[in-house]
C-alpha positions in Angstrom: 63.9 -25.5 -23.4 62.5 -28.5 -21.9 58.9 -26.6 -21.4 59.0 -24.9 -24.7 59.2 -28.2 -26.4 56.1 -29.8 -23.9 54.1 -26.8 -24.9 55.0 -27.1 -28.7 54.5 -31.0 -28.5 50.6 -29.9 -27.0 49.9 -27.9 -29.7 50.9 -30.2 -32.5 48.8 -32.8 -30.9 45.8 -30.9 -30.3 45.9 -29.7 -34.1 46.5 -34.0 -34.8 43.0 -34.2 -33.0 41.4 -32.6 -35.7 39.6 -33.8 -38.7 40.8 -32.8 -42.1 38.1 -31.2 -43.0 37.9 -29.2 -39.8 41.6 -28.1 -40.5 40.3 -27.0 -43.8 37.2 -25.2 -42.4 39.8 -23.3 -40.2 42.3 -22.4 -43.0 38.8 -20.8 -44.7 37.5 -18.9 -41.5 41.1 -17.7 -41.7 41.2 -16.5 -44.9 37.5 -15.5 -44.4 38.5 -13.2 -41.6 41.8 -11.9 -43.4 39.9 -10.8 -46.6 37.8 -8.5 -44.1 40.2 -6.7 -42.3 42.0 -6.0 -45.8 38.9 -4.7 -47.1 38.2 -2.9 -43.8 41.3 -1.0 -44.3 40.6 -0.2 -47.7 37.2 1.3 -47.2 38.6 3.5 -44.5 41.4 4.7 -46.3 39.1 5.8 -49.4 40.6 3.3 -51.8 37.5 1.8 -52.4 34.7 4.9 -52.9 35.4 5.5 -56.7 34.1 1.7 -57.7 31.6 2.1 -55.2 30.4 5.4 -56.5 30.1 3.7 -60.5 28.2 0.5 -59.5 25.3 2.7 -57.7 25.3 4.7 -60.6 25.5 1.8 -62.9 22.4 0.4 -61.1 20.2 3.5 -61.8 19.1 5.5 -64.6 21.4 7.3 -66.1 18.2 10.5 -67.0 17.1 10.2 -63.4 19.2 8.5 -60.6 15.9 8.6 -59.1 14.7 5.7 -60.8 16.6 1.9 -60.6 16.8 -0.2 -63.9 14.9 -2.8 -64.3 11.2 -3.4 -64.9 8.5 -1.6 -62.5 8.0 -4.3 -60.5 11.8 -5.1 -59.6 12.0 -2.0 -56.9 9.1 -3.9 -54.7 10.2 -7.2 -55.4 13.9 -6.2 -53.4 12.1 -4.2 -50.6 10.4 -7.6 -49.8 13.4 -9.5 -50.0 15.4 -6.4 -48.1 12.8 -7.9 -45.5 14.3 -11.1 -45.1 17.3 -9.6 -43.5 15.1 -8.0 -40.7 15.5 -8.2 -37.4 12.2 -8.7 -37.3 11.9 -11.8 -40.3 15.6 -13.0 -38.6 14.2 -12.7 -35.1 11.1 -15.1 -35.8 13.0 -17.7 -38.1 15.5 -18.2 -35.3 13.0 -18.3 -32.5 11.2 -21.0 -34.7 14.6 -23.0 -35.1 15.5 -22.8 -31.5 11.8 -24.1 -30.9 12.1 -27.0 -33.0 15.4 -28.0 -31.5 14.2 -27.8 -28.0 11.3 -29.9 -29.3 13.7 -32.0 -31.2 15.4 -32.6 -27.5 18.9 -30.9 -28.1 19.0 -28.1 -25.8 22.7 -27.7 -26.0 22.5 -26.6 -29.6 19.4 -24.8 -29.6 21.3 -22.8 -26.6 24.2 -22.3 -28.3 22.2 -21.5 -31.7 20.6 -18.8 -29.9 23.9 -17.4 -28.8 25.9 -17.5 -32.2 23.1 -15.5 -33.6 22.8 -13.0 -31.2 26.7 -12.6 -30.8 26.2 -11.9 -34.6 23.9 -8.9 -34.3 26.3 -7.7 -31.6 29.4 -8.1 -33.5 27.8 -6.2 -36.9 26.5 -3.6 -34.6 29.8 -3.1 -33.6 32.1 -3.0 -36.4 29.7 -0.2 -37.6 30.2 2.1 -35.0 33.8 1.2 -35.2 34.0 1.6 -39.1 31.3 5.0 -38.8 30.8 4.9 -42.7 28.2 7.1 -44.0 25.3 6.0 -46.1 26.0 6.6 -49.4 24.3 9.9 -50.8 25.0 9.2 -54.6 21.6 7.9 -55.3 18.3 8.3 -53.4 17.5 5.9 -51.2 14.5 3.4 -52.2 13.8 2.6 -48.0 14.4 4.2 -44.8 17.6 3.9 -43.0 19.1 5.1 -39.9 22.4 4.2 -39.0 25.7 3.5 -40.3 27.1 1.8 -43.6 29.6 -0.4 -43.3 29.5 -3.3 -42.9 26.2 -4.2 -44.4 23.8 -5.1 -41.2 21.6 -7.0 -43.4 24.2 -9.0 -45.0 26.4 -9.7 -42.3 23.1 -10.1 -39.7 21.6 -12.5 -42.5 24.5 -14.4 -43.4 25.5 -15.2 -39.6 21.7 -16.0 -39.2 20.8 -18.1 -42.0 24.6 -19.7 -42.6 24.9 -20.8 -39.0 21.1 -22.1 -38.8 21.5 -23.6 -42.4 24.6 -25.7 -41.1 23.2 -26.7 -37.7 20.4 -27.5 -39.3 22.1 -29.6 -41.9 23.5 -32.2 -39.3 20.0 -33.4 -38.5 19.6 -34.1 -42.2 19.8 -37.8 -43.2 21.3 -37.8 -46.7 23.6 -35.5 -48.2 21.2 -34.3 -50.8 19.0 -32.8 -48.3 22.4 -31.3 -46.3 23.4 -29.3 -49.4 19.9 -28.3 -50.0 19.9 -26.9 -46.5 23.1 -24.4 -46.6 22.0 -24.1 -50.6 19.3 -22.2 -49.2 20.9 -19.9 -46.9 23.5 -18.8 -48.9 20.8 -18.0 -51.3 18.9 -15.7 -49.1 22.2 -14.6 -48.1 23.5 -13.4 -51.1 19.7 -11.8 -52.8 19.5 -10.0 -49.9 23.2 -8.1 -50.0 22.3 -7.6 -53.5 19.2 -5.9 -52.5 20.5 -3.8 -50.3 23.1 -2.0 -52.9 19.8 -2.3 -55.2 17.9 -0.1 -53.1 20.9 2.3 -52.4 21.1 1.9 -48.8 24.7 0.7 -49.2 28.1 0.4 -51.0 28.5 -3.0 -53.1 31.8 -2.8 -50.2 29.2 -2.7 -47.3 27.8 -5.9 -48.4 30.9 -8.0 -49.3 32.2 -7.0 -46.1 28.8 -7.7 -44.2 29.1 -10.9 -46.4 32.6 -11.8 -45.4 32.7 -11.1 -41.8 28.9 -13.0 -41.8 30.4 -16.3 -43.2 33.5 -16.0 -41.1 31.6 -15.7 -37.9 28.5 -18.5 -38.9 31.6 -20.9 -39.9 33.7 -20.5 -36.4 30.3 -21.0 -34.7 29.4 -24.1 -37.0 32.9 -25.5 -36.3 32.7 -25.1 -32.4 29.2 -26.9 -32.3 30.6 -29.9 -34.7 33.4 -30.0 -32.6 32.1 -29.5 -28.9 28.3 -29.3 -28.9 26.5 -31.7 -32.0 28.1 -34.5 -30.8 27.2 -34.5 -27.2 23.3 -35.5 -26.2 20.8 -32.3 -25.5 
């Protein structure tokens, strides 16, 4: 009885050593991480293939599926941002972050930087062999694709790239306007290029709000771990 009450007495101060706003960040990855395994679920069971069917179709013509809506130019303009999500693009926008931050002296967080988006790639890599969705074969695809659907790759790859660089990033910024600029920008190129994917018929509008979701989730635990045991400390 004793012990239980040391161990409970541990916990509730460790949780008192947080900030508010950590708590709240905390409660979000949470809810964050909760909203994917419920639409995990879903997807698997079938629930969810109806909707996804209609928005594909909703996004192409309804004489030719061939052909997207849109004007003539649209279909190019979402291959190139479809390349944002890369691992090629994602690959050289890290390696030029992690650059800067070893310039900038603060090899702990260009380390750790390095690390949360690599585990990323790993973790989206694996819920997609552990999901095995097919490509949806509704609609023609408008690119080349290879491996499996859900989640997203490019949304989840991109959001736990650009998110987590975005709010690393962020800290070294010395007024708030700039800060919200920052992650305003990542979650930008985060959401045009889930959107792009479902434009181009690569994937299900599920594949890229789960890609989405478990993204965010992941770039936010990494965020919180540097701002709690990494920013602070001297490179």
């Amino acid at each position: 009885m004793v012990f239980d009450q040391r161990v409970g007495r541990k916990i509730i101060d460790r949780i008192l050593t947080f900030e508010p706003m950590s708590l709240i960040l905390i409660a979000v990855a949470a809810g964050g991480l909760f909203l994917f395994l419920q639409l995990t679920g879903e997807v698997i069971e079938g629930d969810t293939h109806a909707f996804d069917e209609q928005f594909l179709l909703l996004l192409r013509s309804a004489a030719d599926p061939v052909n997207p809506i849109g004007p003539n130019w649209l279909p190019h303009a979402m291959d190139d941002i479809t390349a944002l999500g890369g691992v090629t693009v994602l690959s050289l926008m890290t390696a030029m972050v992690v650059g800067y931050l070893l310039l900038a002296r603060r090899g702990k967080i260009a380390l750790f930087t390095l690390v949360s988006v690599a585990g990323g790639w790993a973790l989206s890599a694996a819920l997609k062999v552990g999901v095995a969705r097919p490509r949806p074969d509704i609609v023609p695809h408008l690119v080349e694709v290879h491996d499996l659907s859900f989640p997203s790759g490019h949304a989840m790859v991109s959001a736990a790239t650009y998110l987590t660089l975005g709010a690393l990033l962020s800290r070294a910024e010395p007024t708030r306007t700039t800060r919200l600029y920052t992650i305003g920008v990542a979650v930008f190129l985060t959401f045009i290029i889930g959107l792009s994917r479902v434009y181009l018929g690569v994937h299900y509008p599920t594949d890229v709000l789960g890609g989405w979701c478990a993204g965010a989730t992941w770039a936010l635990i990494c965020w919180l771990i540097a701002r709690r045991y990494i920013a602070q400390t001297p490179g």
